[in-house]
C-alpha positions in Angstrom: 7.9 -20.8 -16.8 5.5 -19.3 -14.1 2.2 -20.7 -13.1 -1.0 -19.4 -13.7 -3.1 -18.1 -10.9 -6.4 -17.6 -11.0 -6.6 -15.1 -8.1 -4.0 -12.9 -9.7 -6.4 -11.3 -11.9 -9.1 -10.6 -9.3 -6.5 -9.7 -7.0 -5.3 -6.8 -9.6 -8.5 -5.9 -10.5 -9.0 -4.4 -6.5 -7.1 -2.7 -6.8 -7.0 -1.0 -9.8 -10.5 -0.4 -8.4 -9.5 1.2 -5.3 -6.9 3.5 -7.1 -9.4 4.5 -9.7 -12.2 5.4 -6.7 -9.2 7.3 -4.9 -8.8 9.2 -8.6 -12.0 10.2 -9.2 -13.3 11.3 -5.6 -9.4 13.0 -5.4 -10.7 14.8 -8.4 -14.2 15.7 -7.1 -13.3 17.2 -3.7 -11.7 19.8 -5.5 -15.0 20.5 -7.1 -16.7 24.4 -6.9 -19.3 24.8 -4.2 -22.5 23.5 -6.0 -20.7 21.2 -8.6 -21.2 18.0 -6.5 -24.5 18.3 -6.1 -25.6 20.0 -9.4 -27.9 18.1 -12.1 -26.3 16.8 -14.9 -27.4 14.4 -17.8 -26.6 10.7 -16.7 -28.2 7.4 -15.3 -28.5 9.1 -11.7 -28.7 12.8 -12.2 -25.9 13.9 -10.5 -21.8 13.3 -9.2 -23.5 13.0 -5.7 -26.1 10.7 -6.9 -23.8 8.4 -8.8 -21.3 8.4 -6.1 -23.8 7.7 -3.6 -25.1 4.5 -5.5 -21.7 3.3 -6.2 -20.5 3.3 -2.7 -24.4 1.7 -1.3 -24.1 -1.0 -4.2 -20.0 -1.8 -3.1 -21.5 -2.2 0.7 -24.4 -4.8 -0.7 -22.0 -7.0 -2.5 -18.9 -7.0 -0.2 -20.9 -7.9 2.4 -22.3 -10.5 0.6 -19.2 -11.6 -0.8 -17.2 -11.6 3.0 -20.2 -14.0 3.8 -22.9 -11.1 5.7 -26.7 -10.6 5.8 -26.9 -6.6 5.2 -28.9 -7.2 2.2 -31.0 -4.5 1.0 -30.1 -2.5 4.2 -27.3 -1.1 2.1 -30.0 1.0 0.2 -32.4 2.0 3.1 -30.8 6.0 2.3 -30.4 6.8 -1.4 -28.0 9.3 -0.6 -25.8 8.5 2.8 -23.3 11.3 2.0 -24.0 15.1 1.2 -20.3 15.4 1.0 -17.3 14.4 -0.9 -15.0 14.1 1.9 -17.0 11.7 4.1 -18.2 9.7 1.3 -14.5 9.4 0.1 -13.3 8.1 3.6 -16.0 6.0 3.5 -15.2 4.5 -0.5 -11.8 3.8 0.8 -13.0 1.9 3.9 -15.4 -0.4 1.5 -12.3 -0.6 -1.5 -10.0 -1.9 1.7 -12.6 -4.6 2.4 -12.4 -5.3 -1.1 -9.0 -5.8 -1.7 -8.4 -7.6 1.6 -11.1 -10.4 0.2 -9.3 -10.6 -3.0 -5.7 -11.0 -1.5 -7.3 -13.7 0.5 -8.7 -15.4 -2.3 -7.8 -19.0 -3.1 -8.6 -21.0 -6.2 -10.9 -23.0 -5.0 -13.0 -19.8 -2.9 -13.6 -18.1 -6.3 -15.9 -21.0 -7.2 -17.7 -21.2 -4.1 -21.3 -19.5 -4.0 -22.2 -16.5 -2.5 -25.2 -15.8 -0.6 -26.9 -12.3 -1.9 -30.0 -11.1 0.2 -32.8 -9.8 -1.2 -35.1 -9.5 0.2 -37.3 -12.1 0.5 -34.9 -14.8 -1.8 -31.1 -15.5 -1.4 -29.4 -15.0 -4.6 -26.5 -17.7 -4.9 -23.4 -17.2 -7.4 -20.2 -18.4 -7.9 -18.2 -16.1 -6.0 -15.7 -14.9 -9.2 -19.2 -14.3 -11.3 -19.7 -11.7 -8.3 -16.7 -9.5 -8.0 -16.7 -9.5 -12.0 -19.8 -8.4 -11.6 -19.1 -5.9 -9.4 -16.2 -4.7 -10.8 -18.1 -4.3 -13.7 -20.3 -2.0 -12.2 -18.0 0.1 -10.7 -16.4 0.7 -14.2 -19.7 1.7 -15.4 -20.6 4.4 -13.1 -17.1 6.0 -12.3 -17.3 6.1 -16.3 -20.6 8.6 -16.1 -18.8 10.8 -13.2 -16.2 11.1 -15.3 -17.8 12.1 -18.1 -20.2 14.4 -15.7 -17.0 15.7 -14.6 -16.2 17.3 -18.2 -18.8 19.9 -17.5 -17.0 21.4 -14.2 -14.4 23.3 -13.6 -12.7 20.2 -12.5 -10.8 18.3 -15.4 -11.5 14.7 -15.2 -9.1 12.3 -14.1 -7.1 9.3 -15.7 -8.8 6.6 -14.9 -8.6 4.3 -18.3 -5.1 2.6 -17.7 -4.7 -0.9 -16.1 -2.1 -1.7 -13.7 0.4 -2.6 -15.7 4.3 -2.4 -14.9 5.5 0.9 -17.7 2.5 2.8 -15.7 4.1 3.0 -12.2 5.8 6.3 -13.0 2.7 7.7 -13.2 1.1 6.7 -9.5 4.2 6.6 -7.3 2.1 9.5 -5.2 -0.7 7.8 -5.2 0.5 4.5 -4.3 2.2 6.6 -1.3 -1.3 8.0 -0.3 -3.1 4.6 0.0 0.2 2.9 1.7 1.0 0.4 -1.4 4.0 -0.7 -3.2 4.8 -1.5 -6.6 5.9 -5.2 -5.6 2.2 -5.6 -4.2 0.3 -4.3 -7.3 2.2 -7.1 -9.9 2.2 -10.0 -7.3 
């Protein structure tokens, strides 16, 4: 009978959230001149907006979580990308981070505490209340650009399936674009 691990599901959970970022911003830079940018109905009024705040609020915690002091400094510009293309390159910088600090992940360093900065307090956390945390927040949003994406001419993309084993016939490509395997994904 296997063992449990702990990290296993953290580990998965990176990168099911990098493949799901590399989804949706695939989708979006194929967007009409003006979509990206355009107001829609949502939390931040726009796929530019909401992108934006995802990829300011990933900088915030992962630097927290690899052990840094950027604090708030990861919001000092609302908006640090007017386009897709750089703010995509620059997701899949933050999503590599990511995933590096979850395959690195031991038992014992998911309960350790995190140091948050704001501001003037430190926030401290277990480390696996964190990245669930985070993870949950990047569900959240990449929900609303999805839905924001049903009102452009771009159809929004799959982005509601786990990585589980019977799915891997349907992101062989994309496992080629961000240089995985299959064998990595169900360590």
């Amino acid at each position: 009978m296997p063992t449990f691990d702990p990290v296993r599901s953290f580990r998965k959970l990176s990168y099911n959230n990098a493949l799901a970022n590399h989804r949706l911003l695939q989708a979006c830079a194929a967007l009409q001149p003006g979509e990206f940018e355009a107001p829609r109905t949502s939390f931040f009024p726009s796929i530019k907006g909401t992108l934006n705040h995802i990829i300011t609020v990933d900088w915030f915690y992962v630097d927290g979580l690899e052990g840094g002091t950027l604090g708030f400094q990861a919001f000092e510009v609302d908006e640090p990308f007017d386009d897709i293309l750089s703010l995509a390159q620059a997701q899949a910088k933050v999503d590599q981070r990511l995933t590096a600090l979850c395959e690195a992940l031991t038992p014992e360093r998911l309960t350790s505490t995190v140091r948050l900065h704001r501001g003037p307090r430190i926030q401290e956390e277990r480390m696996d209340d964190v990245l669930a945390h985070l993870f949950q927040h990047q569900t959240h949003h990449r929900g609303q650009v999805h839905a924001m994406l049903s009102g452009t001419s771009v159809a929004p993309p799959q982005l509601d399936e786990f990585i589980v084993t019977d799915d891997a016939r349907f992101r062989g490509e994309e496992l080629a674009e961000l240089g995985w395997s299959e064998e990595t994904l169900m360590r």
